[in-house]
C-alpha positions, 0 to 999 in steps of 0.5 A: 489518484489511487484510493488505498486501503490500509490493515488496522495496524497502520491507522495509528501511522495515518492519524486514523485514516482508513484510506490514503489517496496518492498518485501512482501508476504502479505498486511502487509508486503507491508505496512511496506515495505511502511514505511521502505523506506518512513517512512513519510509515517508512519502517513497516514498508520497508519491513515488509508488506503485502500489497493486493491490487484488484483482489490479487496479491501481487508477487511480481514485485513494483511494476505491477500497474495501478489504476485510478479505479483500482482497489488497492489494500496494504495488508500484513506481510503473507508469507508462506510455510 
């Protein structure tokens, strides 16, 4: 299980929860983990998030591998200008 931490706009979407457990190996499988459990959740993914692994954002797109001990935050969608 990978522990996720999530940005205070989505607790509403989790019934408060702070973080959400889901069983993944890469930033995919967290994001559908994400929707599987909380499938309000599905809207604002699909809109566009950002996801830092380790305290690296992650460009590479969903392969990105996740490990149990990895810190793991879903924040606002980072977009540059």
């Amino acid at each position: 299980m990978v522990e996720v931490n999530l940005w205070s706009g989505l607790r509403h979407f989790t019934d408060g929860a702070v973080t959400v457990e889901v069983e993944a190996k890469n930033v995919g499988e967290v994001l559908e983990g994400l929707v599987k459990l909380h499938p309000e959740l599905g809207d604002i993914i699909d809109a566009g998030v950002s996801v830092a692994v380790d305290g690296k954002v992650i460009a590479s797109g969903l392969t990105e591998k996740v490990r149990p001990e990895s810190e793991v935050f879903i924040i606002q969608q980072l977009k540059g200008g």
